[in-house]
C-alpha positions in Angstrom: 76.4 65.8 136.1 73.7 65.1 133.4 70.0 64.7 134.5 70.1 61.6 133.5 72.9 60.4 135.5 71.4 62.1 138.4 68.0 60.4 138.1 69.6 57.2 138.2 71.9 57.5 140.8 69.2 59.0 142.9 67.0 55.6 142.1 69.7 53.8 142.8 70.2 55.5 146.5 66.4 54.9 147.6 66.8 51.3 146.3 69.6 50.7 148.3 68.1 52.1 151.0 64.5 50.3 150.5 66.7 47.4 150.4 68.1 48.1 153.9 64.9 49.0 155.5 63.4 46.1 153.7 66.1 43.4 155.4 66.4 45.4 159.1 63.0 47.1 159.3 64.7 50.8 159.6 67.4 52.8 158.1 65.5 54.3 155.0 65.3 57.7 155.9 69.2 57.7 156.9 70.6 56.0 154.1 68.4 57.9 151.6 68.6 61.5 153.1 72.4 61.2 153.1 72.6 59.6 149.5 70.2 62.2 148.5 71.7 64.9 149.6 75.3 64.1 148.2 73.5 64.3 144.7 71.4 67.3 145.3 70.3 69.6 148.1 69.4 68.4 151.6 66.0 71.0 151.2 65.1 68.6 148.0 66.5 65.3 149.9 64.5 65.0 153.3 60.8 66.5 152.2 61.2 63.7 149.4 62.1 60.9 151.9 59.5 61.8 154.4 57.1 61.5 151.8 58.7 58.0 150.5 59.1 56.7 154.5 55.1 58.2 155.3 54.0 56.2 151.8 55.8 52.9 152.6 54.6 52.9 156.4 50.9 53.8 155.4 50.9 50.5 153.1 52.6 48.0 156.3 50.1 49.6 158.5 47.1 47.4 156.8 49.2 44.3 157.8 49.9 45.4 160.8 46.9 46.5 161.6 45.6 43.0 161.7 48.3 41.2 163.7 48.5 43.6 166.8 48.3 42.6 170.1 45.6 45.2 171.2 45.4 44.5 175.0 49.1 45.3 175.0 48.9 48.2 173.1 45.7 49.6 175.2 49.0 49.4 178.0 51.6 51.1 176.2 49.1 53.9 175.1 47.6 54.2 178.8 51.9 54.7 179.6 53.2 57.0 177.0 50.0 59.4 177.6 51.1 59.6 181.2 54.7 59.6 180.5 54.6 62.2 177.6 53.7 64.8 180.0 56.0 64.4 182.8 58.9 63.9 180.3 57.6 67.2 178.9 57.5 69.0 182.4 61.7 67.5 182.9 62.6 68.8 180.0 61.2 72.3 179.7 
């Protein structure tokens, strides 16, 4: 396959899967990864998509940022930093 060919079906991939993640709100990573992979190597594929799922998330987080319900999320921190730990000590 051409380089050419290659770059566009590999655009092509992470649109479809932007697309996805852009109509369910996840699936990016699992669409891309395995699109990305059938075209080239899964060591290329999933450093590229982390960087593409990190970018995408840092740019909703502004949005985010401003519509969260902070009282609730105070809770669910105070629980997963309790939880974390003793999920740790049940599974080592």
């Amino acid at each position: 396959m051409n380089p050419e060919t290659s770059w566009a079906l590999s655009a092509l991939c992470v649109l479809v899967a932007a697309v996805v993640r852009g109509l369910t709100g996840f699936g990016f990573a699992a669409i891309a990864v395995v699109g990305l992979a059938m075209l080239g190597s899964l060591q290329q594929a999933v450093p590229l998509v982390l960087f593409l799922e990190v970018a995408s998330s840092v740019m909703l987080l502004r949005s985010a940022w401003r519509g969260a319900n902070y009282p609730l999320l105070r809770r669910l921190l105070l629980a997963a930093a309790c939880g974390v730990p003793c999920g740790i000590l049940l599974l080592t």
